[in-house]
N, C-alpha and C positions, 0 to 999 in steps of 0.2 A: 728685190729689185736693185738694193745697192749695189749688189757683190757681181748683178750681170750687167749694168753699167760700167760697172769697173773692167769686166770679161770683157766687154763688146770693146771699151777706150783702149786695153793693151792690143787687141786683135787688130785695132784700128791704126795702131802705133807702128806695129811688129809689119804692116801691109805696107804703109806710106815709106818703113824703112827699107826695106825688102828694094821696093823702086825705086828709090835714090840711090842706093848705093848699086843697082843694079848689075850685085856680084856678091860674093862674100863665099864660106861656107855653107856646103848645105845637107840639112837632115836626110835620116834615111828616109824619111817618110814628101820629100819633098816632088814638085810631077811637073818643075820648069822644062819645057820644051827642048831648052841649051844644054842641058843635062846629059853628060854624056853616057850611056847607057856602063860602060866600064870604069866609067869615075868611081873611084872610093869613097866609100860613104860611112857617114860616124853617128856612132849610134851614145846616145845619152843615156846614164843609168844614176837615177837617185840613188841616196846613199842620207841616212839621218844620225846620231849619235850612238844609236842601237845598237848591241854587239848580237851579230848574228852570220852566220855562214857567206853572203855575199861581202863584210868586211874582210873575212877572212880571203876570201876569195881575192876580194880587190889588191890586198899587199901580198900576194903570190903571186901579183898578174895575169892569174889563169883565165879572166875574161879577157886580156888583150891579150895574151894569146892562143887562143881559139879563134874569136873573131876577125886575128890578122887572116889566120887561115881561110878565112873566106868572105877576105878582100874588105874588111869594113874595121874601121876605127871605135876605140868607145873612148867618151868623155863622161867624166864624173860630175855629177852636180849635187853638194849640199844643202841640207834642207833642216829647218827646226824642227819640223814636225807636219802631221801627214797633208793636212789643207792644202799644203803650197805646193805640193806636185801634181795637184788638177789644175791650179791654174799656169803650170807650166804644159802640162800634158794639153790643155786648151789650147795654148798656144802655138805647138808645135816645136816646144826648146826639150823635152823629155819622154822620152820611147817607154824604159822602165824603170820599176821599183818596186821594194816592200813598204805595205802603209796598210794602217790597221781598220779596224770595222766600220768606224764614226767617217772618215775621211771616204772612204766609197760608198757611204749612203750619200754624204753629202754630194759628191763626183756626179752619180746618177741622178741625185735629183735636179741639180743644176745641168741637169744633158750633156755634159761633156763625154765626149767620145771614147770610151776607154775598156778593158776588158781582166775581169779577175782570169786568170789562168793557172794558178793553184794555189790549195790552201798552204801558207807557211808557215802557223802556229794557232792551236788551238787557243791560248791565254787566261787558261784560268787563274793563275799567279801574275803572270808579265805586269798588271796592271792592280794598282791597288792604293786607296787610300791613306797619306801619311798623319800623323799626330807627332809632336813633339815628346821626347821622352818621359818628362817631366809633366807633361797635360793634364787639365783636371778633364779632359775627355776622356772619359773609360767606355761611352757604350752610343752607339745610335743615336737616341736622342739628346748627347749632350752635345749634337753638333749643332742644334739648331740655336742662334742668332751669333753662330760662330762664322769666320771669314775660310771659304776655301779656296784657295788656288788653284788653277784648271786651264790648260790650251785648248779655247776654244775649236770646236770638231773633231776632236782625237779621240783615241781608242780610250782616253781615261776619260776623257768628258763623255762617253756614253756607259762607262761605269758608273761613275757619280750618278749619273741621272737612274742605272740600273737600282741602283742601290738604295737613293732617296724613293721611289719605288717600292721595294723592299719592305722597306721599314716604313710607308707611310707617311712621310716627312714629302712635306709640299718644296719644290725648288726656290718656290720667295720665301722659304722661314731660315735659309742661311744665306749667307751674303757671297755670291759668286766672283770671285775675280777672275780676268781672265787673262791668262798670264804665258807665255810663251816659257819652255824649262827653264833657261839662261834668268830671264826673271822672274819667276816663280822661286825658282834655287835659293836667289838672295834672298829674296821674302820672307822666304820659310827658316831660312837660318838663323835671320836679327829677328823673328817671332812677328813679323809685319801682318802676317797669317796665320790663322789656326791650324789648317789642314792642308795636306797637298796631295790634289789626288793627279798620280803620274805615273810611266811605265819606267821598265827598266831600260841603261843602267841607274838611273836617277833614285831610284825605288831602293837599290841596294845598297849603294853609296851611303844614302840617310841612314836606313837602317845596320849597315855594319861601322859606320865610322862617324857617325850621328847618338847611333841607338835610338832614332825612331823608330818610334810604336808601326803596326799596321793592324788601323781600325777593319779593316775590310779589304775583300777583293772578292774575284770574282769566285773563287771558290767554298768563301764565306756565305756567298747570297746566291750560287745554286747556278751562276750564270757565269758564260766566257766570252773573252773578248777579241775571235781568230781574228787575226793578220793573213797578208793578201800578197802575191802576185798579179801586177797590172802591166798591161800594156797598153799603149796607144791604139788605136783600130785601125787609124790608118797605116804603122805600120804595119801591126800582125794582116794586114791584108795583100801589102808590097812586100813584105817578109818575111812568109811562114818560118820560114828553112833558118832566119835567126831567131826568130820566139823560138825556138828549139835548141838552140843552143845556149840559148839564156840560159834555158829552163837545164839542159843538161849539166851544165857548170855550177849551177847550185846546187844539183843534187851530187857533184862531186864535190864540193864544197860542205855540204852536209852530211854525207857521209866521212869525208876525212874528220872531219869534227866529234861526231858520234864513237870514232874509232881511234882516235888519237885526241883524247880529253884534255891530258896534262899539258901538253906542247900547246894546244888550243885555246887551256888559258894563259900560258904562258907568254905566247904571240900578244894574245888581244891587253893583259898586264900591260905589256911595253909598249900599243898602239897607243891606250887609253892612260898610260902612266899613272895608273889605279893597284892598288895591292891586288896580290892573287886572293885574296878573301871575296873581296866584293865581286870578283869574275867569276867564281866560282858560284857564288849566291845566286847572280844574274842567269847560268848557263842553268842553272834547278830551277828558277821560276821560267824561264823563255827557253824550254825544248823547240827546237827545230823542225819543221817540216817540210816535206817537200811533195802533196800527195794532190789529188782532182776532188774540188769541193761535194762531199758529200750532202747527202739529206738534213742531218742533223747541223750543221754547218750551215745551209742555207735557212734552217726554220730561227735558228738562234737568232741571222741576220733581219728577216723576215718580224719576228717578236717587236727585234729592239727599231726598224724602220716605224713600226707601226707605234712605238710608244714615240719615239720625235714626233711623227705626225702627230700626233693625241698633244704635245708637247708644245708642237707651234716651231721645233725644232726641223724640218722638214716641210717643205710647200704643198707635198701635194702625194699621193699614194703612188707607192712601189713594189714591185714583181722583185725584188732581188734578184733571180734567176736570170733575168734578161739580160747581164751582165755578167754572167758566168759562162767561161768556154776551157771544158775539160780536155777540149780535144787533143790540143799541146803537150800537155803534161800524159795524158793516158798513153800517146804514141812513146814519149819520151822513156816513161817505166817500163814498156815492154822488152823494152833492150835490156834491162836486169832482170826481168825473168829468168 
């Protein structure tokens, strides 16, 4: 009830401003009357610390230029992690983005409007829980009345919970903090915390220039943590013809990457001003995708919605499917047949 108070006060905020200034910029997804049907319209695309094909993307400027070609602007917006793009994508300041499993159960179950439109990483690496080099943690149960750090609703905070799962380990027998990367990071390094369960690049960093441990991840406990293509619904409904270009430009993006490895990490080294060791480690645990949500993809999602619910982490029962639309991405691949 908190979090749709807070939904309903920005929506409430975002309207009263809208009308006072009765002018400004405005989104693609916008349907003011004054609107010129040929006005230029700019499209917003999240963007998080991740290294992944639409970074690469983005310092190439292959989405603005694409999207000039057909008359529309893009604006970048950063983000700590995946929560905070449903409540921009609520509000109408965010079109799209990649953001992982936890953060689209949570999206749907709070109602917001929005649509996965393809898988872009399975995750059985990307995500995984850290220990300290030096830890008297060696196994499962010695994490319990230990401190783990964790961004609440992300792709690692539904590992963690996969995990304690797992092993039968109740979520009140370790002490949860919940910690956005930036503080989590410090935490973990002056020992403020036991454990950090987090994705990459954060995951590789520790462990190649830390030498943390990884107690786990998803390929430890038999379970993954795919990542997501979303869109706004209002746009993809005023917009087909740019969810398609979205989708086109990463999947050039992606493939340049797949095919040009060294230069790729090369690029993202001097993005991230990270040694080529740790980019290298990152691009082995987080393969790239660019494909239409499968079966197996949606029962995974489907498993871990239903343990939140069981959890208390979720309000209320979910179709996962109902949020899925392949149809974007299936048109898009037929042109590389």
């Amino acid at each position: 009830m908190k979090g749709t108070n807070r939904l309903t006060g920005l929506l409430i905020f975002l309207m009263v401003t809208i009308f006072l200034t009765g002018c400004g910029s405005k989104s693609a997804g916008s349907t003011e009357n004054s609107e010129s049907k040929n006005e230029e319209i700019t499209v917003t695309i999240g963007i998080q610390q991740s290294i992944w094909p639409i970074l690469l993307a983005k310092h190439k400027g292959w989405f603005e230029e694409e999207f000039e070609k057909a008359g529309a602007k893009v604006k970048w917006a950063e983000f700590q992690s995946g929560p905070s793009y449903f409540e921009a994508i609520a509000s109408g300041r965010l079109d799209f983005g990649r953001v992982g499993n936890i953060p689209v159960l949570s999206g749907q179950g709070a109602d917001i409007p929005f649509k996965e439109i393809a898988a872009a990483s399975t995750g059985e690496k990307g995500d995984a829980i850290l220990v300290h080099k030096d830890s008297p943690i060696q196994k499962p149960e010695d994490l319990i009345g230990k401190k783990v750090a964790v961004a609440k609703g992300s792709s690692a905070f539904g590992l963690l919970y996969r995990f304690l799962e797992n092993e039968n380990i109740e979520p009140s027998e370790i002490e949860i903090i919940q910690l956005q990367p930036d503080e989590a990071q410090a935490a973990f390094e002056t020992h403020k915390v036991d454990a950090w369960a987090i994705w990459e690049p954060y995951q590789s960093i520790q462990t190649v220039k830390n030498e943390a441990r990884i107690l786990s991840n998803g390929e430890a406990i038999g379970t993954f943590s795919p990542g997501f293509q979303i869109v706004r619904t209002q746009f993809a409904e005023e917009h087909p013809e740019l969810v398609e270009l979205y989708l086109k430009v990463t999947e050039k993006a992606t493939r340049w990457q797949n095919e040009n490895k060294e230069e790729a990490i090369a690029i993202y080294s001097e993005l991230k001003n990270t040694d080529k060791e740790v980019i290298q480690r990152v691009l082995e645990n987080s393969v790239p995708a660019n494909t239409p949500i499968d079966e197996s993809i949606m029962h995974e999602q489907q498993t871990t919605a239903d343990l939140l619910l069981e959890l208390g982490g979720l309000k209320k029962e979910l179709d996962v499917s109902e949020v899925v639309d392949n149809s974007f991405i299936e048109k898009v691949l037929k042109e590389y047949e």
